[in-house]
KOLTIMAR-60017 format. One record per residue (C-alpha): residue in three letters; x, y, z. Coordinates in Angstrom, 1 decimal, padded with zeros to 4 digits. Example, Ala and Ser with C-alpha at 12.3 -4.5 7.8 and 13.67 -1.06 7.14 Angstrom:
2
<'ALA'; <012.3; -004.5; 007.8>> <'SER'; <013.7; -001.1; 007.1>> 
END
This chain:
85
<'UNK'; <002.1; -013.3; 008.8>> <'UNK'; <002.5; -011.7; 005.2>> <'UNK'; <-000.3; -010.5; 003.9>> <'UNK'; <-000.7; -008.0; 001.0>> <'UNK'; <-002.1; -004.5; 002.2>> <'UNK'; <-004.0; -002.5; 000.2>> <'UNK'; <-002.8; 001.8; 000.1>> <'UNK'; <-003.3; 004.7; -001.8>> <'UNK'; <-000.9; 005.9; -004.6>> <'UNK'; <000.0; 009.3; -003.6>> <'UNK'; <003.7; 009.9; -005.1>> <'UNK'; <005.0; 008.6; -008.3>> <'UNK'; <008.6; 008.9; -008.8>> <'UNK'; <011.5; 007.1; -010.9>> <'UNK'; <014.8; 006.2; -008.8>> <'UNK'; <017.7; 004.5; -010.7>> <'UNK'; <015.1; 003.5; -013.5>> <'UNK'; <012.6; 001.6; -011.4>> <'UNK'; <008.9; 003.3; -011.0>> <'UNK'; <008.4; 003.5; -006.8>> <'UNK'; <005.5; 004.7; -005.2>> <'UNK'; <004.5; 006.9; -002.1>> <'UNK'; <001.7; 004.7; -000.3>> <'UNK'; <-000.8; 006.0; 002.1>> <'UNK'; <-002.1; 002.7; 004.3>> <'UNK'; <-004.5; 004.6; 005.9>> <'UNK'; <-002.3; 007.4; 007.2>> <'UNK'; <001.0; 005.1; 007.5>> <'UNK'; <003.5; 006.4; 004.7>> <'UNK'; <005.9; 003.9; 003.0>> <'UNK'; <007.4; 003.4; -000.2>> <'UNK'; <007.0; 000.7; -002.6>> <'UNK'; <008.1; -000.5; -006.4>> <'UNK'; <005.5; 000.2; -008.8>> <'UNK'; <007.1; -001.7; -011.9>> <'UNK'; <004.5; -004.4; -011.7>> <'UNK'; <001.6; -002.3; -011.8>> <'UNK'; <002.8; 000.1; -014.8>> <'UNK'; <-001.2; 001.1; -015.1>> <'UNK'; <-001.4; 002.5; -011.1>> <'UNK'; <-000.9; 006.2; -010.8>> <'UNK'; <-001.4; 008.8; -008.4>> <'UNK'; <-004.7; 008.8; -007.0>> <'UNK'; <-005.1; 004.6; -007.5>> <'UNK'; <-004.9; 001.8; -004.9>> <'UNK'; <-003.0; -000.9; -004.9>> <'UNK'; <-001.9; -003.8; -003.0>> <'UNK'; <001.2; -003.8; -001.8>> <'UNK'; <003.4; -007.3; -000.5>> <'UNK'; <006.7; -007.0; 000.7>> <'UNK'; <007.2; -003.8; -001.0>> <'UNK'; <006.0; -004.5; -004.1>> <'UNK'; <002.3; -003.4; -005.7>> <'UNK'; <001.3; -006.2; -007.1>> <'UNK'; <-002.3; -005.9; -008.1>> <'UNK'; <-004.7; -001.9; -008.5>> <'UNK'; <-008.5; -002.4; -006.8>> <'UNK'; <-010.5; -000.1; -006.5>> <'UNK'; <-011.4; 002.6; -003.5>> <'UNK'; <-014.4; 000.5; -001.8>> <'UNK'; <-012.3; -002.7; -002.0>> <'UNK'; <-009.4; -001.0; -000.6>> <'UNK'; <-010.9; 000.8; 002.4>> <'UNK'; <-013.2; -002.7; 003.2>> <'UNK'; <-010.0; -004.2; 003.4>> <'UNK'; <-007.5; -001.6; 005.7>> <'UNK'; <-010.7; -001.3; 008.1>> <'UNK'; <-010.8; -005.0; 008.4>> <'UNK'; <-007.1; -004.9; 009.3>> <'UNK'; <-007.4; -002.3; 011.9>> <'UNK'; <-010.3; -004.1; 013.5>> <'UNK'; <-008.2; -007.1; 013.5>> <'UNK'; <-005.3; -005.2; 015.2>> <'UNK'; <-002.8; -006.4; 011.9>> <'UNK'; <-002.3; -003.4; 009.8>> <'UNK'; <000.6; -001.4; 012.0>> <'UNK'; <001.8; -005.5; 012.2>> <'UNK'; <001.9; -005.7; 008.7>> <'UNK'; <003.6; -002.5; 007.8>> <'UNK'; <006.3; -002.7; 010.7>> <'UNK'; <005.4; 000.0; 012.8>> <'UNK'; <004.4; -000.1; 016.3>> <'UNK'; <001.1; 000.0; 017.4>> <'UNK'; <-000.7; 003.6; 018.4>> <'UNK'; <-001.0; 003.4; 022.6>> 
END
């Protein structure tokens, strides 16, 4: 399944000209390209698909969302990491 995951801006940064983002999933880390979302800075959520943010939302939406995933057993799925024992 692919399905976009909504995170937390924490890091903006510029490499090689494209705007990339640090992304806090609910304590899961990854980076992601920002240049869609020009508006989203540090302190925003986003949703993020395949690496990209694609859309902001805000907080309540966001955090709705990542607990439904977790309930669901899909959110360390959907960001490729293994599931906590």
């Amino acid at each position: 399944m692919c399905l976009g995951v909504p995170g937390k801006v924490i890091e903006v940064t510029e490499i090689g000209g494209i705007r990339m983002g640090k992304i806090d999933f609910a304590g899961i880390i990854k980076e992601a390209c920002l240049a869609y979302v020009p508006e989203v800075e540090v302190g925003d959520y986003t949703i993020i698909h395949v690496g990209f943010a694609i859309s902001k939302l805000d907080e309540k939406s966001a955090q709705e969302s990542l607990a439904l995933f977790r309930e669901m057993g899909m959110l360390e799925e959907e960001l490729g990491v293994p599931a906590a024992a």
